[in-house]
C-alpha positions in Angstrom: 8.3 3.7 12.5 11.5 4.6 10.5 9.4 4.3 7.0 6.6 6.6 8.2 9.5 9.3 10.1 11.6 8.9 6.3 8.5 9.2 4.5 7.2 12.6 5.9 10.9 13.7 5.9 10.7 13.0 2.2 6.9 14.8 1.6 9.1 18.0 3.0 12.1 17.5 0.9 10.5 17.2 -2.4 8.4 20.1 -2.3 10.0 22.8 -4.8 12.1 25.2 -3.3 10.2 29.1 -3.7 13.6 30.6 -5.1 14.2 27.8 -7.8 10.2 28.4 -9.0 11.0 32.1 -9.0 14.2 31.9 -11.4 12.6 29.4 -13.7 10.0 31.9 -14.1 12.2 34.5 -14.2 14.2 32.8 -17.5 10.7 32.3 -19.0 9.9 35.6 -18.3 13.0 36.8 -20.5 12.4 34.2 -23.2 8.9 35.4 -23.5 9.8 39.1 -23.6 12.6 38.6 -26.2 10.6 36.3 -28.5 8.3 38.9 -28.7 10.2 41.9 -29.1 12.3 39.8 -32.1 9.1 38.8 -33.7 7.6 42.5 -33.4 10.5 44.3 -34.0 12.9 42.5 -36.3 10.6 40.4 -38.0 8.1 43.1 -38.3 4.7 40.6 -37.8 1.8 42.2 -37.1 -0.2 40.8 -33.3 -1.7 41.6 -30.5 1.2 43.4 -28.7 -0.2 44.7 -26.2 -2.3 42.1 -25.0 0.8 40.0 -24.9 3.1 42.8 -22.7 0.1 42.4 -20.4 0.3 38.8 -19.3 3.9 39.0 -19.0 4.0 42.4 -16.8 1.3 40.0 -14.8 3.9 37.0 -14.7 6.8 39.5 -13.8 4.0 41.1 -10.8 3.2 37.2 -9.8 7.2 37.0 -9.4 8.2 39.5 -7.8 5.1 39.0 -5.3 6.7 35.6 -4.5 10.5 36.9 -3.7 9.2 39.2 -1.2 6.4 37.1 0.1 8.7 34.2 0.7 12.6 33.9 2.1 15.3 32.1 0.4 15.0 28.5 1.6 11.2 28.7 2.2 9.6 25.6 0.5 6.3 25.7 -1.5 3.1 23.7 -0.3 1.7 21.2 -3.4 -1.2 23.4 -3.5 0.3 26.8 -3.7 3.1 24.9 -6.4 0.4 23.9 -8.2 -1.5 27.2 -8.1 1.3 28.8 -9.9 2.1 26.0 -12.4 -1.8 26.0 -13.2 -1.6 30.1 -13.6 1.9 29.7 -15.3 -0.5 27.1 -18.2 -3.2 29.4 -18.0 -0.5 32.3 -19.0 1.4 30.4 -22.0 -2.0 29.0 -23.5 -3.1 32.9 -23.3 -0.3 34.0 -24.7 -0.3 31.0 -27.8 -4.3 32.0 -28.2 -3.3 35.7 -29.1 -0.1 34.4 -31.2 -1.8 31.5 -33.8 -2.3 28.6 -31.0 -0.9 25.2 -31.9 0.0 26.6 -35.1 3.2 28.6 -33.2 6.7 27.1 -33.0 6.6 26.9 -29.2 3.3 25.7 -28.7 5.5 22.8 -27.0 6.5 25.2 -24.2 2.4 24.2 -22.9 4.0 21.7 -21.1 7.1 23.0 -19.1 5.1 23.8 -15.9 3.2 20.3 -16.4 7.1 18.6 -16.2 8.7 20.7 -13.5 5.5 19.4 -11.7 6.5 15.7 -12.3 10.0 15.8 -10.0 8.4 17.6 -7.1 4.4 17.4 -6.5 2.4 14.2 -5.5 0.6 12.5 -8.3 -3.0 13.8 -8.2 -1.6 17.3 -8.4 0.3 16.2 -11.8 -2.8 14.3 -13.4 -4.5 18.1 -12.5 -1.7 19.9 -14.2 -1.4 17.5 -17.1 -5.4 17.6 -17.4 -5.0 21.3 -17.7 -2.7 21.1 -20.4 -4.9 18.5 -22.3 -7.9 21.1 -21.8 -5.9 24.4 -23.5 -4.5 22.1 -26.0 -7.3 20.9 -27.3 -9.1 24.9 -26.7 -5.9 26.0 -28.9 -6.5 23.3 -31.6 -9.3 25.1 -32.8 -9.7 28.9 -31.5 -7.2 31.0 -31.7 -5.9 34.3 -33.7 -3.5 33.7 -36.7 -0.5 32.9 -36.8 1.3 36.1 -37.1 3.1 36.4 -40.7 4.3 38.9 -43.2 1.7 41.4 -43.7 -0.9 40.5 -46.5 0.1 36.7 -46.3 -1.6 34.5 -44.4 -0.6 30.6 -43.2 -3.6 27.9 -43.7 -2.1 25.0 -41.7 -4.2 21.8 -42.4 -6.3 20.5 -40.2 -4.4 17.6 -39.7 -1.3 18.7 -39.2 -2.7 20.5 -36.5 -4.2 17.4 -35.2 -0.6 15.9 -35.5 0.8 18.5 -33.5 -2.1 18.1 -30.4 -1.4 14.2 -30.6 2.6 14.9 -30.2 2.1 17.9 -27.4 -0.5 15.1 -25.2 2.2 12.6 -25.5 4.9 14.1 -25.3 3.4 15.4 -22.1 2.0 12.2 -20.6 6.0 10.3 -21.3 7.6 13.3 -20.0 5.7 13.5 -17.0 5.2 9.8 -16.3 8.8 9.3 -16.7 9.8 12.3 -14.9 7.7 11.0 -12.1 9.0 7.5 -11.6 12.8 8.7 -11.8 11.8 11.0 -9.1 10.4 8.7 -7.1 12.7 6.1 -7.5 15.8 8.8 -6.4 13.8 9.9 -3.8 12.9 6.5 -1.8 16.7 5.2 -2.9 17.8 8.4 -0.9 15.9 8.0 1.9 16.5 4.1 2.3 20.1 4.9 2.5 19.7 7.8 5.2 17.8 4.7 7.1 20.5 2.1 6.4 23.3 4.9 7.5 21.1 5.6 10.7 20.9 2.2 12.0 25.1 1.7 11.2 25.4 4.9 13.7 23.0 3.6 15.5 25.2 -0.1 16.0 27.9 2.2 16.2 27.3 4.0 19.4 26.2 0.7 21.1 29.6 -0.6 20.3 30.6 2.2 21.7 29.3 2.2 25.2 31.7 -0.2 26.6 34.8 2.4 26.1 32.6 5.1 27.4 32.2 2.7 30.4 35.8 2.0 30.5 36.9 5.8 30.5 34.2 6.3 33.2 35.5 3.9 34.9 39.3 5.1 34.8 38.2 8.7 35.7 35.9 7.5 38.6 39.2 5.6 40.4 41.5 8.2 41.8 38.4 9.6 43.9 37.0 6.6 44.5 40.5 5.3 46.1 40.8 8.9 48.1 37.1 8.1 49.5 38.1 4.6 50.7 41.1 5.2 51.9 39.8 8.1 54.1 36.8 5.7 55.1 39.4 2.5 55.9 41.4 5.2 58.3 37.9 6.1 60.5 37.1 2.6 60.9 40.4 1.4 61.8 40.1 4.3 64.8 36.3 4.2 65.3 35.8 0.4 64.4 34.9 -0.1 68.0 32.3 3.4 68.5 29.1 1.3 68.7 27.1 5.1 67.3 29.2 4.8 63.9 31.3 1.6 63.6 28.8 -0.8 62.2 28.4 2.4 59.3 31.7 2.7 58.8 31.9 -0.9 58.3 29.3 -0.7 55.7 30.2 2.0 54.0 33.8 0.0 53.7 32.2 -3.0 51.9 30.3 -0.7 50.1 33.3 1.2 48.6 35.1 -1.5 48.1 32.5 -3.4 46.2 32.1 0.5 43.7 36.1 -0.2 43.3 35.0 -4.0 42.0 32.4 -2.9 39.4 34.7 0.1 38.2 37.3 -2.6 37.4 35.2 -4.6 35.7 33.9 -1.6 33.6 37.6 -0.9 32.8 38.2 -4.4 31.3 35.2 -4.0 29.2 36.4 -2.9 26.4 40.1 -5.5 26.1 37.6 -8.2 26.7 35.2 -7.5 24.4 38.5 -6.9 21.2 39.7 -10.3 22.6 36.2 -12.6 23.3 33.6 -10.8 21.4 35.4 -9.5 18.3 34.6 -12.6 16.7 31.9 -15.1 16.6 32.2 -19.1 14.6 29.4 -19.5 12.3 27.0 -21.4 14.4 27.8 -19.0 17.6 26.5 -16.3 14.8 23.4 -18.3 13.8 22.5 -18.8 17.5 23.0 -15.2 18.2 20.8 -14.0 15.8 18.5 -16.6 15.9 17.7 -16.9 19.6 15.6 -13.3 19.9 13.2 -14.8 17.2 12.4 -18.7 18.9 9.7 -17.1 21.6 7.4 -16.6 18.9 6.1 -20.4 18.5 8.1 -20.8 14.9 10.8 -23.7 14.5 13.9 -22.6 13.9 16.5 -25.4 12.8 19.8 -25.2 12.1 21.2 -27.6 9.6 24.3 -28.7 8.5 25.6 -29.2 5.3 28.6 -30.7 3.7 32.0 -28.5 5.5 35.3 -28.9 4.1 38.2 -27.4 6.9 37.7 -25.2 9.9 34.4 -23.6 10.9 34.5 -20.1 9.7 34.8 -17.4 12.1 33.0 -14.2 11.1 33.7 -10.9 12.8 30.9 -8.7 15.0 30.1 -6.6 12.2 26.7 -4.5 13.0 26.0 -5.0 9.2 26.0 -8.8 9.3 24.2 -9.3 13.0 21.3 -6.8 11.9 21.0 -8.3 8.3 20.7 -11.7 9.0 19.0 -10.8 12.2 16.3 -8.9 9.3 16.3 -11.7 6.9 14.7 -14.0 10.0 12.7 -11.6 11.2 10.6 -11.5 7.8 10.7 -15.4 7.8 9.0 -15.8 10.8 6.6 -12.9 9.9 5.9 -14.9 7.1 6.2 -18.8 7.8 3.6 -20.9 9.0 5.7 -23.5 11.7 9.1 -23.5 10.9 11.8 -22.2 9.5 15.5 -24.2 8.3 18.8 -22.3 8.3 21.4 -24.5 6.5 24.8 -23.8 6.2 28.0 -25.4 4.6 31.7 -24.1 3.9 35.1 -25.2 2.4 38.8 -23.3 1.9 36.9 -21.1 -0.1 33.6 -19.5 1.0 30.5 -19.8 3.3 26.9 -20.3 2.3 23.9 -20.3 4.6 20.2 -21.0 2.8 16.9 -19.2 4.8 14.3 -21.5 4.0 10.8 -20.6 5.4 7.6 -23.1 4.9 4.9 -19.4 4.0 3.9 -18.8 0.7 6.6 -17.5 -1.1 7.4 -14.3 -2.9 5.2 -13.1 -5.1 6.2 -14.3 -8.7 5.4 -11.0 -10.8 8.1 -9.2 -9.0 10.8 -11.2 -7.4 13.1 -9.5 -9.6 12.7 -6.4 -7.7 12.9 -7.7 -4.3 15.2 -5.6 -2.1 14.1 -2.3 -3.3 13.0 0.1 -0.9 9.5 -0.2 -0.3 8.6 -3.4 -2.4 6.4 -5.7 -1.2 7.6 -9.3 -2.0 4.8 -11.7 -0.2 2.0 -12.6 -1.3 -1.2 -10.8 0.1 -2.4 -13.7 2.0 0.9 -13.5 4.1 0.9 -13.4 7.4 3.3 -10.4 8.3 4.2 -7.4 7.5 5.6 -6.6 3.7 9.1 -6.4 2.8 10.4 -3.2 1.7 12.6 -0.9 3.3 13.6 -3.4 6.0 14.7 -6.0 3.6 16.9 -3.5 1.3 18.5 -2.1 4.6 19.2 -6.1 5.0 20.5 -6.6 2.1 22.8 -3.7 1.7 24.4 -4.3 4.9 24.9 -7.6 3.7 26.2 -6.9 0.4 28.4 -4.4 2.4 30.4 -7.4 4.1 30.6 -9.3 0.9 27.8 -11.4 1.2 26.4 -12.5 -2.1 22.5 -12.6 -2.3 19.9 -14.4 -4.0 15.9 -14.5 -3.2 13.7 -17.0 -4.9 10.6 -19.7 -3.9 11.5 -22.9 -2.9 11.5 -25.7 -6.0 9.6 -28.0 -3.2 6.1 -27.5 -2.6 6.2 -27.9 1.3 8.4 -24.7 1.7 7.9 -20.9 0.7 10.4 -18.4 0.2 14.6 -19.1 0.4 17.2 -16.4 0.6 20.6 -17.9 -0.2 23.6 -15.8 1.3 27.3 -16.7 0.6 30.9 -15.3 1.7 34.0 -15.7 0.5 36.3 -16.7 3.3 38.8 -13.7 2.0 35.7 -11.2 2.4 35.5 -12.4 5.9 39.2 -11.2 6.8 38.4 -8.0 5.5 35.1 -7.0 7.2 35.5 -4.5 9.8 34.6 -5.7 13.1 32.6 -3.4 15.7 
């Protein structure tokens, strides 16, 4: 559920913004209109001016159609973006046909709509784009009017340099955008699985939080509280014997008196949960987190290992119980019977090993596991994948100093093993609920 809300949240977010299209087209606009004039004017070349003042009076109409057509923060649909990136191509490869085609300087400027494409649209609308570009490249390779030039000299470019420079534009255009694309991406789902990680700390936060708001409640409910039973303990002690009202106002005695017990509960809430439940021993830990997860017909064991001084004593960190409460969660998704949680310490750290008997990660990209949105199982799994789950996991983990490592078991009966390990100075200084 939180990978399909973050997803759509992100579909919206990375669409391009109708003012930032606007004033890139707007410095294009100006480069066009200068090149142009310096070329005609100072240079004194001989082209098809007008022609040229046409197509960019019709980008500057397309322009200032969009400011007025859309407000400030109003964000472009893929298909309208890509209509005007696909007229913006359409526009430059006009403009190169009337001014000597690959042959001109700037033929590389084909692909600036094509790139702007890659860090906001999906990926069918940039293969479209980049198609387009492949299309007017290739049209420009061979038709178009000269190169303008001093007048009565004309440019022969070889053929194969102008072969050369339609292999450089394609691939300059498929890196650009391919790379483009994955940084993008990559920004974009790193973005989002943080939002999700920060969510679920608020989310740990306010639960920690309800037993002060009880507590407060609780303090703000007991002056009336007190008023109403003492006015209720006066009426019975002079109306205990009224047989209409006196078994009532017995009852409504016990009841009041049984409101002033839960209220003083609810105000030692919150100094009983700093002194008993601030802290947990490792195995009280492992049984907390692993007790949820036993009613679905998977052994969970808890060995021991070799310990060296006191049980460690971790503190109620959110970040720790839902991380190791994830890391379980996908073993059991994913084992076939059991699963073994061993754990060992000594004066200087804590190690536990997650050790499930599924098939294991999937070789080919173990390196990446704990990325948002990776899948690390094998198809065959049972479960569902690993992605942003796990990296919310981890990073909670990492966040309390754990240390983590992933990698398939060296024994043949087991799967996948996730080896987690503190620092017994980390411990002291994790924050607590």
């Amino acid at each position: 559920m939180e990978k399909e809300f973050f997803q759509r949240t992100s579909t919206y977010s990375r669409r391009l913004r109708s003012t930032t299209l606007v004033r890139i087209r707007w410095l294009a606009i100006f480069s066009q209109t200068i090149t142009i004039a310096f070329v005609s004017v100072y240079l004194g070349f001989k082209f098809p001016i007008i022609p040229c003042t046409i197509l960019i009076a019709a980008s500057i109409w397309l322009n200032i159609f969009l400011t007025f057509f859309y407000s400030i923060n109003d964000r472009l649909s893929s298909n309208v973006a890509t209509t005007i990136l696909g007229v913006d191509i359409l526009q430059y490869a006009a403009l190169l046909y009337l001014t000597g085609g690959l042959q001109n300087p700037f033929s590389v400027l084909l692909i600036a709509p094509a790139v702007i494409s890659a860090t906001s649209l999906p990926r069918k609308h940039i293969i479209f784009l980049n198609l387009l570009v492949i299309i007017f490249a290739s049209i420009l390779s061979t038709y178009s009017e000269p190169l303008p030039w001093y007048p009565g000299r004309t440019i022969e470019t070889p053929r194969l340099l102008v072969d050369g420079i339609w292999t450089a534009i394609v691939s300059f255009l498929i890196f650009t955008t391919a790379y483009g694309y994955r940084v993008a991406e990559e920004t974009r789902s790193l973005a989002d699985a943080l939002s999700a990680t920060e969510l679920i700390m608020q989310h740990e936060k306010h639960l920690s939080e309800l037993d002060g708001l009880a507590a407060a409640a609780a303090h703000e409910l007991g002056t009336p509280l007190a008023t109403i039973q003492l006015v209720v303990k006066e009426m019975y002690n002079g109306l205990k014997d009224d047989p209409a009202i006196g078994d009532d106002l017995s009852l409504l005695l016990s009841q009041t008196e049984r409101c002033r017990n839960i209220l003083k509960r609810l105000t030692t809430l919150s100094s009983q949960g700093e002194d008993h439940l601030s802290h947990l021993s490792l195995l009280e830990l492992l049984q907390e987190v692993s007790e949820p997860l036993r009613e679905f017909g998977i052994d969970i064991i808890i060995e021991k290992g070799e310990t060296v001084g006191d049980e460690p004593v971790f503190p109620r960190n959110p970040g720790i119980l839902y991380g190791l409460g994830n890391l379980l969660e996908n073993a059991v998704d994913f084992a076939r019977s059991k699963i073994i949680i061993q754990y060992k310490w000594n004066e200087k750290y804590v190690a536990l090993t997650i050790i499930d008997d599924g098939h294991g990660y999937d070789p080919s990209i173990l390196d990446r596991i704990g990325e948002p949105y990776t899948t690390s199982r094998h198809a065959d799994s049972q479960g569902g994948g690993l992605g942003l789950g796990l990296f919310i996991a981890k990073t909670l983990l990492e966040r309390s100093g754990a240390l983590l490592r992933f990698r398939n078991s060296p024994k043949k009966e087991y799967g996948a093993e996730v080896y987690l390990a503190w620092s017994r100075k980390s411990l002291t200084k994790t924050k607590t609920i």
